[in-house]
N, C-alpha and C positions, 0 to 999 in steps of 0.2 A: 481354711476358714474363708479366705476372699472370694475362693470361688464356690462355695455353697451358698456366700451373703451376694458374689453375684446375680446368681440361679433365682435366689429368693426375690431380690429387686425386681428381676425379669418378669414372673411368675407375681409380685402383689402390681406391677404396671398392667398386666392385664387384665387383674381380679380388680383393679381399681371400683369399680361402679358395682361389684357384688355387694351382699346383705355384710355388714361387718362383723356378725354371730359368726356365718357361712368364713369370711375370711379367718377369724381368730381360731375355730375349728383346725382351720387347714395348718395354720400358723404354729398351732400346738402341736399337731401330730409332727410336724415336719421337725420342731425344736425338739419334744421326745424321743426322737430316732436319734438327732445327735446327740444327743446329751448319753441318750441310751449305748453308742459306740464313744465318745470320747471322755466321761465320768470317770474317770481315771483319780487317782489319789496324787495330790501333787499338782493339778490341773483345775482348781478353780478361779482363778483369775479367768482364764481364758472361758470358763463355761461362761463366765458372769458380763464378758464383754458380748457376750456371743449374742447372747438375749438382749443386752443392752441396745446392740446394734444393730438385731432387728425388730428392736420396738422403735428406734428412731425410723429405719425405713419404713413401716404401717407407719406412723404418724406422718412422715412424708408424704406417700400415696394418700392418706386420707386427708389431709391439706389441700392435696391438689384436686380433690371432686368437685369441689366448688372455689369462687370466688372470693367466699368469705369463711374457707378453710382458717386461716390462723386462729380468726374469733371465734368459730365453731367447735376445733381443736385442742382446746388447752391442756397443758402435759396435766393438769389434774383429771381430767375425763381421761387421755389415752395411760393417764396410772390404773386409772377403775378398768379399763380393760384388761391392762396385763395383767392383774389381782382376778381378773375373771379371767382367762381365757391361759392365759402363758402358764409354762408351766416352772417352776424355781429351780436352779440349778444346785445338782447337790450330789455328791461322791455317791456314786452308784457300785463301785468294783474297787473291795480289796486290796489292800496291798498284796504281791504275789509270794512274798513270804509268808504271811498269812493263810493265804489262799492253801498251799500246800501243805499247811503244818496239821490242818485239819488230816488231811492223805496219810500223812506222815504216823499221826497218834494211831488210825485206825487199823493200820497193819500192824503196828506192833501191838495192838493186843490182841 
């Protein structure tokens, strides 16, 4: 995870001065993929810091566009964004007992 949330710092440092539609867009697809491979059962803490920490980094990078970033910024506006944009973490994949028991019923009948 530290080194996806570093990739990500990398990548909103250079998108800093893009449209923040355009950024939140990218933001979502990228939080989709993971969530899409680690939604695992048993693993929501971790999805939920995930997001957490990288909506503190976009609110960083969007602080620093300007001068008068913090006044501009307040976690109430960058909440309405991740309510637009982010997408919510939530058990995507089964437990794999489960998963198989489906298998299991279909052959025997």
């Amino acid at each position: 995870m530290s080194r996806t949330l570093a990739a990500i710092k990398l990548q909103l440092r250079r998108r800093r001065h893009a449209k923040v539609g355009e950024t939140g867009r990218w933001l979502a697809s990228v939080i989709r993929g993971w969530l899409g491979y680690y939604a695992v059962p048993d693993n929501m803490r971790r999805l939920d810091e995930f997001v957490v920490s990288v909506t503190k980094l976009w609110l960083h990078q969007l602080r620093r566009r300007s001068q008068k970033g913090r006044v501009a910024w307040p976690w109430e506006r960058i909440n309405r964004l991740v309510d637009l944009y982010l997408p919510q973490p939530k058990i995507l994949h089964p437990y794999p007992k489960d998963r198989f028991r489906a298998r299991l019923k279909a052959r025997t009948v």
